[in-house]
py3Dmol code that shows the C-alpha trace and the ligand (Angstrom):
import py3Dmol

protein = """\
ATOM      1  CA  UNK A   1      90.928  81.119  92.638  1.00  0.00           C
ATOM      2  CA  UNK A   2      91.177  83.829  90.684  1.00  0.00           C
ATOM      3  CA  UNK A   3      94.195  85.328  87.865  1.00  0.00           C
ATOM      4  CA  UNK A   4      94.237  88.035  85.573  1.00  0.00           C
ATOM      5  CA  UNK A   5      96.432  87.794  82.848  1.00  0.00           C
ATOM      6  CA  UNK A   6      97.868  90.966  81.231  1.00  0.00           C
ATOM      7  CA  UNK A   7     100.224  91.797  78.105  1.00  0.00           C
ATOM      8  CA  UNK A   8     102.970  93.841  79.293  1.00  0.00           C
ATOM      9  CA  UNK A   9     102.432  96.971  76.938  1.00  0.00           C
ATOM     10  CA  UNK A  10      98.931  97.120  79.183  1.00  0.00           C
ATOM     11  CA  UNK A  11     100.056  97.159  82.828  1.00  0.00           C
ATOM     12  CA  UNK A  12     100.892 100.379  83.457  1.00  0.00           C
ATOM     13  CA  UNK A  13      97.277 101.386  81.518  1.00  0.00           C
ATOM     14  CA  UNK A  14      95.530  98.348  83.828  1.00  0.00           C
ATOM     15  CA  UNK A  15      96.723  99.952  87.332  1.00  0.00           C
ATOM     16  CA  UNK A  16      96.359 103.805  85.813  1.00  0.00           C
ATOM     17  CA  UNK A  17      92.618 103.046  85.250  1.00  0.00           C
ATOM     18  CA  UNK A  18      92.345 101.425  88.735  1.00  0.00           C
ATOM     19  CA  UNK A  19      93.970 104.146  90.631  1.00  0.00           C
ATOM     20  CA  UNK A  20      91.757 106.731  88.584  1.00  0.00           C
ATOM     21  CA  UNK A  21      88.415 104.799  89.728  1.00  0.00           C
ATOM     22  CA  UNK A  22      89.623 105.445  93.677  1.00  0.00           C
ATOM     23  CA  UNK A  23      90.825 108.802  92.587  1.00  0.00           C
ATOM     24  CA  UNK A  24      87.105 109.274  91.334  1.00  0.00           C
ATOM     25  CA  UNK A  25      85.699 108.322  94.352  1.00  0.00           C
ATOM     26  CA  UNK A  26      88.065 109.741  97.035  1.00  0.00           C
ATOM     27  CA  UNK A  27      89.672 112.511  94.934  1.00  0.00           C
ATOM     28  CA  UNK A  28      91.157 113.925  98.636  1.00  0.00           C
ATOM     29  CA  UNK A  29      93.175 110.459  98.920  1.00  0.00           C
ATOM     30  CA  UNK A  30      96.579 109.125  97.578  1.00  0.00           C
ATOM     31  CA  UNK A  31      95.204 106.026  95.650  1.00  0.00           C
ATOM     32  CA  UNK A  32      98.348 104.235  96.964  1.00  0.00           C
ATOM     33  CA  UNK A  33      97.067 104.105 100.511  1.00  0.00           C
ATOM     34  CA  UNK A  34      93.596 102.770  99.221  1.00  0.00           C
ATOM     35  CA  UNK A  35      93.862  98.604  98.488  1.00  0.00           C
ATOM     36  CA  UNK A  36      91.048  96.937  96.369  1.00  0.00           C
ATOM     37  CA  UNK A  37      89.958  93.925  97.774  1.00  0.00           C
ATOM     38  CA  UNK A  38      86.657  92.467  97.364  1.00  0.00           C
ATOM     39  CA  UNK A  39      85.739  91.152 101.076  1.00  0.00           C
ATOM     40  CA  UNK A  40      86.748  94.584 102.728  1.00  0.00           C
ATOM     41  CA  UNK A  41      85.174  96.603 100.300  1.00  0.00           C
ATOM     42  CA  UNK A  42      82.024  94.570 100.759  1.00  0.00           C
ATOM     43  CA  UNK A  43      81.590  94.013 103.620  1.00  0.00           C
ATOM     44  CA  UNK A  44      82.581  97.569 104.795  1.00  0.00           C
ATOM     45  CA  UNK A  45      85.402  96.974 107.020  1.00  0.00           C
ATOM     46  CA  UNK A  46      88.772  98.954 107.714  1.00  0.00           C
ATOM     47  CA  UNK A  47      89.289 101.746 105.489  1.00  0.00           C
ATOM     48  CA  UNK A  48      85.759 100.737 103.928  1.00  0.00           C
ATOM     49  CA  UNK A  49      83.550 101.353 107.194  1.00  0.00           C
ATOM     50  CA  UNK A  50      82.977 105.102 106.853  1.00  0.00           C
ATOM     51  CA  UNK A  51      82.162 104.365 103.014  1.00  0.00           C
ATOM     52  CA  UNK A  52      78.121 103.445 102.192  1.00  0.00           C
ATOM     53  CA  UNK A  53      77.688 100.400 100.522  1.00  0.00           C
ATOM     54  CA  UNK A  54      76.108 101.601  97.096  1.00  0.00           C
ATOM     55  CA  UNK A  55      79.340 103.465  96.845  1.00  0.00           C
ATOM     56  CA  UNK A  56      81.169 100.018  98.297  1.00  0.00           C
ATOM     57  CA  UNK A  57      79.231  98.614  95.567  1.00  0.00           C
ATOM     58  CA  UNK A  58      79.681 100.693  92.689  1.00  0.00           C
ATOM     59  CA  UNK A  59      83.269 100.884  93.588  1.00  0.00           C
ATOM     60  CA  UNK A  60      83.478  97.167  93.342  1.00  0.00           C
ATOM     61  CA  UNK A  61      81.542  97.760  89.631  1.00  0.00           C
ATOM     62  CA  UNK A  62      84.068 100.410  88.733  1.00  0.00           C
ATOM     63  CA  UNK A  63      87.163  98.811  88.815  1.00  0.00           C
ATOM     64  CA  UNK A  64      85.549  95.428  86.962  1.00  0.00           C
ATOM     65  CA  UNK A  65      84.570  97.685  84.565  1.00  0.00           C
ATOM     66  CA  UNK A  66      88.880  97.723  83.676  1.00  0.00           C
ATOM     67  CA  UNK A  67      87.721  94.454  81.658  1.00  0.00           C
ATOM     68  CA  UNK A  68      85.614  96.466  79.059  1.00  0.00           C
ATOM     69  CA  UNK A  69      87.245  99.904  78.891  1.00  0.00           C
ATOM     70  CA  UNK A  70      90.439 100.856  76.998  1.00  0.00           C
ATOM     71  CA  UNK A  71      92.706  98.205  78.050  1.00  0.00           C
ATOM     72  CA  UNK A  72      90.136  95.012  77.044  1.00  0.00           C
ATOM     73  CA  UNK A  73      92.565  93.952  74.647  1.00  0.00           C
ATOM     74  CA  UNK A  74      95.664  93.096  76.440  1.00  0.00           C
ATOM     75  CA  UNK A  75      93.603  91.764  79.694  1.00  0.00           C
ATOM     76  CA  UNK A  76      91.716  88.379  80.485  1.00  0.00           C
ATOM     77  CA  UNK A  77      90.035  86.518  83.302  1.00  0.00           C
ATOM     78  CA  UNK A  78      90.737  83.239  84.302  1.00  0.00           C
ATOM     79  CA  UNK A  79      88.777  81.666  87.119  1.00  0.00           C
ATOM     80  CA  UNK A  80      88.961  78.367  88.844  1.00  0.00           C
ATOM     81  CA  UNK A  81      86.244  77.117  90.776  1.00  0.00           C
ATOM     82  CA  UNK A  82      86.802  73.924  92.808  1.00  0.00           C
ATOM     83  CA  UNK A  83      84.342  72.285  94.738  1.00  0.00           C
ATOM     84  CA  UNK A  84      86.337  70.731  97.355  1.00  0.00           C
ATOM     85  CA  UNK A  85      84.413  67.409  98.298  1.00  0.00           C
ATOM     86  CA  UNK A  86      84.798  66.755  94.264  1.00  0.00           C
ATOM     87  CA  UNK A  87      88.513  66.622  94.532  1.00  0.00           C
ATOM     88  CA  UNK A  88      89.059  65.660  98.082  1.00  0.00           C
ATOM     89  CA  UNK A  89      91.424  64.137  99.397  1.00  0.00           C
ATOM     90  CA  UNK A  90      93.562  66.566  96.868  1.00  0.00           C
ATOM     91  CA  UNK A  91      94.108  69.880  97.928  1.00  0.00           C
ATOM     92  CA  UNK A  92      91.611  72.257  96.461  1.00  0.00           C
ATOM     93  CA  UNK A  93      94.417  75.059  95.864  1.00  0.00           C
ATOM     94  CA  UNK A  94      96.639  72.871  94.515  1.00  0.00           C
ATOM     95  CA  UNK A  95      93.913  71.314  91.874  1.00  0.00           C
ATOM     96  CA  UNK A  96      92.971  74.929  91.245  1.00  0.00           C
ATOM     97  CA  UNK A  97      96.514  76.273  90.366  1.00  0.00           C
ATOM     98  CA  UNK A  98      97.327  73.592  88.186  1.00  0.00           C
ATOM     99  CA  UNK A  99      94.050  74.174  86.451  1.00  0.00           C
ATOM    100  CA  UNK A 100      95.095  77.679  86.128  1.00  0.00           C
ATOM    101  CA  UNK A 101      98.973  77.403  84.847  1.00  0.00           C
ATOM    102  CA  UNK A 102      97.861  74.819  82.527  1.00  0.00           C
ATOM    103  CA  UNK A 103      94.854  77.384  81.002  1.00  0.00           C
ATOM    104  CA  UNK A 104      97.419  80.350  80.939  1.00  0.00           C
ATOM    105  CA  UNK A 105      99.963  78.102  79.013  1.00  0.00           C
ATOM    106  CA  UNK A 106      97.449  77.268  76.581  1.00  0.00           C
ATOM    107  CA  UNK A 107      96.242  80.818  76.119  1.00  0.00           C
ATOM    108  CA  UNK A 108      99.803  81.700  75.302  1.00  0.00           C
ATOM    109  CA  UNK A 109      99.956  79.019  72.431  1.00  0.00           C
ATOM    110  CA  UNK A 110      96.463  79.817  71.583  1.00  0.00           C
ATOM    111  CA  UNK A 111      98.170  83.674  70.879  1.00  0.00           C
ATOM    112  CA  UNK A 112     100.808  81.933  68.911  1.00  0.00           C
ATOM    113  CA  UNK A 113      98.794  79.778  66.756  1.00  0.00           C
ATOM    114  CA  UNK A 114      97.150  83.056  65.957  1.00  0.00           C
ATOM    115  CA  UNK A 115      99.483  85.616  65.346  1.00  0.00           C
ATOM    116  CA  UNK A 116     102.816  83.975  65.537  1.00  0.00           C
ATOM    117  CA  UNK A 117     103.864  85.819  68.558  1.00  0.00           C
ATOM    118  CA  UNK A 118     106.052  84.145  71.105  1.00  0.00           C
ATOM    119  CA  UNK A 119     105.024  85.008  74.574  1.00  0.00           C
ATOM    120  CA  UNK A 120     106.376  84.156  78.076  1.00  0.00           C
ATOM    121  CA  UNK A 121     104.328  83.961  80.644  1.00  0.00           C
ATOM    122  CA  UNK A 122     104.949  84.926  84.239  1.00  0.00           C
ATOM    123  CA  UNK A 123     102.597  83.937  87.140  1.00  0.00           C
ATOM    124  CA  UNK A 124     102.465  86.367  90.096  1.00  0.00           C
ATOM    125  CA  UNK A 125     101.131  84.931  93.389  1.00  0.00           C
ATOM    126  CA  UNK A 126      99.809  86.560  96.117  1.00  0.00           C
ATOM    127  CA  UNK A 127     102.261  85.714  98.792  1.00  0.00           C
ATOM    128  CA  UNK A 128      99.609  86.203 101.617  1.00  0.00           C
ATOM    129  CA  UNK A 129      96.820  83.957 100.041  1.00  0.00           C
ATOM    130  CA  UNK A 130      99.002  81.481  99.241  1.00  0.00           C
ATOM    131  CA  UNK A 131     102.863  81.249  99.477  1.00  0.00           C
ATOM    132  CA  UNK A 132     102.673  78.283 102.500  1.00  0.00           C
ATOM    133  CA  UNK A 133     100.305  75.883 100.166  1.00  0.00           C
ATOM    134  CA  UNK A 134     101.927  76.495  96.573  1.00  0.00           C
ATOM    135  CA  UNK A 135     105.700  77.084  97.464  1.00  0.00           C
ATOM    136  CA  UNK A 136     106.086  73.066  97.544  1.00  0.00           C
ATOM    137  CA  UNK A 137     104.127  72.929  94.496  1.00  0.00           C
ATOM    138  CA  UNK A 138     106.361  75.197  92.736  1.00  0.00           C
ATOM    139  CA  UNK A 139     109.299  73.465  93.622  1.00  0.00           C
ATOM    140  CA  UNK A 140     108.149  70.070  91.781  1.00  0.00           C
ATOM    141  CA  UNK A 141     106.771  72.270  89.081  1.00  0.00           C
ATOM    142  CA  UNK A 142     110.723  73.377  88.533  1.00  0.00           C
ATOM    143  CA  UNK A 143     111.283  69.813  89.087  1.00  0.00           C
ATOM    144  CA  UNK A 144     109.343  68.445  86.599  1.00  0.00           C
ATOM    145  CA  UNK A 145     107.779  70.557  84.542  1.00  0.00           C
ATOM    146  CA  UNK A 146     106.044  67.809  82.693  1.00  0.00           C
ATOM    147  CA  UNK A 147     103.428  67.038  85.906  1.00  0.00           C
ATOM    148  CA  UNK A 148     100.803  68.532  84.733  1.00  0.00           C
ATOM    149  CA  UNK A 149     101.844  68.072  80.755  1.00  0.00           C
ATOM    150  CA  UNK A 150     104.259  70.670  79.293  1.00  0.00           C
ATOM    151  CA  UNK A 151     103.960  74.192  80.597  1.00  0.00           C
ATOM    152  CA  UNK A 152     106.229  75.678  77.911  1.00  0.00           C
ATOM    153  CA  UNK A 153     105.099  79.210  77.443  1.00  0.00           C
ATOM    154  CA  UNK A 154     105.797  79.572  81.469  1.00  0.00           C
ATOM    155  CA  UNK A 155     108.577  80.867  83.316  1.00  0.00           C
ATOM    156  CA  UNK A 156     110.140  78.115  85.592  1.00  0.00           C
ATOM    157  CA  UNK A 157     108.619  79.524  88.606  1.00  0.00           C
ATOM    158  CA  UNK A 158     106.008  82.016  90.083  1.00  0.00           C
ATOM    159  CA  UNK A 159     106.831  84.844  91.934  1.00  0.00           C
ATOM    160  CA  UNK A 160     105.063  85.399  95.356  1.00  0.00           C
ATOM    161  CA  UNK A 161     104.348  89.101  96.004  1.00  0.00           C
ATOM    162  CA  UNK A 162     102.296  91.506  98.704  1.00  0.00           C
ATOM    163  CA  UNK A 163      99.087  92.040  97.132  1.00  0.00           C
ATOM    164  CA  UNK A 164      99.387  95.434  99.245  1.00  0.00           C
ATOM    165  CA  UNK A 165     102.098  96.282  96.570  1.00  0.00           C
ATOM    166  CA  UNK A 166     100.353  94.909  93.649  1.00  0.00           C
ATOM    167  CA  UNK A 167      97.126  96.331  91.804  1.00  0.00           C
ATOM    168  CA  UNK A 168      96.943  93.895  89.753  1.00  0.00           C
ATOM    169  CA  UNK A 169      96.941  91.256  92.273  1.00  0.00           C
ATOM    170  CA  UNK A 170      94.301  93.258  93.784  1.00  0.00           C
ATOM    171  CA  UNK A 171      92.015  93.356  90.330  1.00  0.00           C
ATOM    172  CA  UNK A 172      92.153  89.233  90.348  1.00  0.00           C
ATOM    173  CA  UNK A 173      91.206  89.293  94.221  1.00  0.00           C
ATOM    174  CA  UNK A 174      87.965  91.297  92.725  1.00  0.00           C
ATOM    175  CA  UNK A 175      87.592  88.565  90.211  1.00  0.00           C
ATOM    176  CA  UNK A 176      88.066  86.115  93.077  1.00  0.00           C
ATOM    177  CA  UNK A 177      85.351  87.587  94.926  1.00  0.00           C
ATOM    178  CA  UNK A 178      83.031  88.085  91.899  1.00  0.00           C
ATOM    179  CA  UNK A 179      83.108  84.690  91.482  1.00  0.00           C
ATOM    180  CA  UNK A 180      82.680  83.883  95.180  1.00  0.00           C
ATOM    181  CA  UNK A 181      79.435  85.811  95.089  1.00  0.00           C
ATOM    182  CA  UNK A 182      77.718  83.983  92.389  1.00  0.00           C
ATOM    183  CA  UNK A 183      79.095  80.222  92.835  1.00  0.00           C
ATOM    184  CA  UNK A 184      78.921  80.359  96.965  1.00  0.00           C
ATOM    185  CA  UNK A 185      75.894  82.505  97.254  1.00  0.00           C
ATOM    186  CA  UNK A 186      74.112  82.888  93.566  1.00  0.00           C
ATOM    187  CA  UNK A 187      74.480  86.550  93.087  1.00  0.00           C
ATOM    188  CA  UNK A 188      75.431  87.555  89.829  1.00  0.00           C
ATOM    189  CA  UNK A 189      75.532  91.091  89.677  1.00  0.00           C
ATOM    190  CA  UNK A 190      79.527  90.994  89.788  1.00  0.00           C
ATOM    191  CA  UNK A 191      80.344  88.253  87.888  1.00  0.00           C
ATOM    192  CA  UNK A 192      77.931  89.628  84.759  1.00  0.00           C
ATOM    193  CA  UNK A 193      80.278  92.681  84.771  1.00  0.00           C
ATOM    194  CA  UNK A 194      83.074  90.161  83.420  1.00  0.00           C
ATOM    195  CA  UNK A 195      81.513  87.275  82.271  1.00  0.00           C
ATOM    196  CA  UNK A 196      82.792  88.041  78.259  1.00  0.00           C
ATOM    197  CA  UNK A 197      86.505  88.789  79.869  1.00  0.00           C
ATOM    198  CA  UNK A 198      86.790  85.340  80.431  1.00  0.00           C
ATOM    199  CA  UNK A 199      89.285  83.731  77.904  1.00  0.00           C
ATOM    200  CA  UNK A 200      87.461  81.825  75.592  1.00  0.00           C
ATOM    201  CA  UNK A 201      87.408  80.703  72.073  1.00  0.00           C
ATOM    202  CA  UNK A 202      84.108  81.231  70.644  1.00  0.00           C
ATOM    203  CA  UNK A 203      81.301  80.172  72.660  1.00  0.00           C
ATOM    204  CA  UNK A 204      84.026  77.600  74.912  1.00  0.00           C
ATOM    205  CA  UNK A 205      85.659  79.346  77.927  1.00  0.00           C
ATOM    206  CA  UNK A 206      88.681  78.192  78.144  1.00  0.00           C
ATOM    207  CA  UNK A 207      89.292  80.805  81.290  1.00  0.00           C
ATOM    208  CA  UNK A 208      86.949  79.441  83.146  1.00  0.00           C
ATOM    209  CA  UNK A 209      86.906  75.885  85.067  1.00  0.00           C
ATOM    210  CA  UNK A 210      84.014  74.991  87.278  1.00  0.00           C
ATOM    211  CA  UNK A 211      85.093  71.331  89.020  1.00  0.00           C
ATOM    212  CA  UNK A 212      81.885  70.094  90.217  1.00  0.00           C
ATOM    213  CA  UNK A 213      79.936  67.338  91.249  1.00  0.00           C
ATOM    214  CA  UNK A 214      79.173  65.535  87.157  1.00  0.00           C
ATOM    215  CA  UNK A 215      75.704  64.792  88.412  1.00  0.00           C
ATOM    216  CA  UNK A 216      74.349  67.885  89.021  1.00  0.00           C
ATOM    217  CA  UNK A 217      73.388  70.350  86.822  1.00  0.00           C
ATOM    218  CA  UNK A 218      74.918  73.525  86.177  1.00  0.00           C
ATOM    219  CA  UNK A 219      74.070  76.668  83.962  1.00  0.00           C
ATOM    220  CA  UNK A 220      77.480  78.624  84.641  1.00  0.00           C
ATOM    221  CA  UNK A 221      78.777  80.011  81.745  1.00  0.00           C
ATOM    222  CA  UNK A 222      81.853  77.673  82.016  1.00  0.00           C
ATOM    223  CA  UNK A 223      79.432  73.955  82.174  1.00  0.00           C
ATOM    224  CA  UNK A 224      76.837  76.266  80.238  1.00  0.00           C
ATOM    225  CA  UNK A 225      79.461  76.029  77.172  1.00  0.00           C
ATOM    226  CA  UNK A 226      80.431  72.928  76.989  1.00  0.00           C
ATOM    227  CA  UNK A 227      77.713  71.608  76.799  1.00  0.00           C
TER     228      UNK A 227
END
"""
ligand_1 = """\
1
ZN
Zn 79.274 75.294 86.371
"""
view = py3Dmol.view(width=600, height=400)
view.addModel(protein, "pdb")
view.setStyle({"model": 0}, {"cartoon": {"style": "trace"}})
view.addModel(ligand_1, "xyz")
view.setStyle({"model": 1}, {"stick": {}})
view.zoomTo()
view.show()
């Protein structure tokens, strides 16, 4: 599971930059018809099957590349990666968004330890991914906001939206699948595009979790740093 988290003077710069890389490569096209999502794009299918797959690729590349350009400062990475026999007989998605409200919420505070600036966080969802399994979850959460220790830089709820309507939504699904490529398969080509955009607080990434099995040794950049 994948988030990106983004200061609100930087969203309109975030999805500007995104749109411009599809304008880039289909300069014919309205960008709003094009959706970014990582297993489409890679594996060529829908919109994606006339497109070669160095351009699939470098596409892919291009709209990671959001992390390091212009808007770097007002975007992070968060990524959660579960291994679900570790947590079983919990639910995987459920373990993973805790993981990932309670990192936001401390990212927030981090921000105000720092520079005294109060900031509210609001978690967007995509509704397609994962309304049915986190709806319940979000209900107890406004029940009790104390579950999972005190979420106080949240809003009481997340908001489910289409990731068809949502670039943004879209840019974490790229995250999502950067990470998919190197923990499921190995490949790191994606995820070294954003490995620094990560949050983290000096050499500890806070933004990234990887719940795996304690006796086996691991060399991601999330185990790498705490060690
Ligand atoms: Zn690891």
């Amino acid at each position: 599971m994948a988030g990106v988290a983004v200061h609100e003077i930087g969203i309109h710069h975030v999805i500007k930059e995104l749109d411009d890389v599809i304008k880039r490569h289909f300069p014919d096209r309205d960008p709003a018809e094009i959706e970014l999502h990582g297993s489409p794009i890679w594996g060529g299918r829908g919109f994606w099957r006339k497109v070669e797959p160095e351009r699939r690729v470098e596409i892919i590349k291009d709209a990671l590349s959001v992390f390091r350009g212009p808007s770097r400062a007002n975007l992070r990475a968060f990524g959660m990666v579960v291994e679900k026999a570790v947590v079983s007989p919990d639910d995987p998605v459920e373990h993973a968004y805790e993981q990932m409200c309670t990192r936001f919420d401390k990212y927030l505070r981090r921000i105000y330890n720092r520079r005294r600036e109060r900031q509210r966080g609001l978690i967007v969802v995509d509704k397609s991914r994962y309304e049915d399994t986190l709806q319940g979850l979000a209900h107890s959460y406004r029940e009790d906001g104390t579950r999972w220790g005190s979420l106080r830089n949240l809003s009481e709820v997340p908001l489910f939206v289409d990731s068809r309507m949502s670039r943004l939504i879209q840019l974490a699904d790229l995250v999502s699948f950067a990470l998919w490529k190197k923990f499921e398969h190995g490949k790191m080509d994606l995820m070294l595009e954003i490995v620094d955009s990560f949050d983290r607080e000096g050499r500890v990434y806070h933004g990234l979790y990887h719940k795996r099995d304690p006796g086996r040794r691991c060399d991601c950049a999330a185990c790498a740093s705490r060690r």
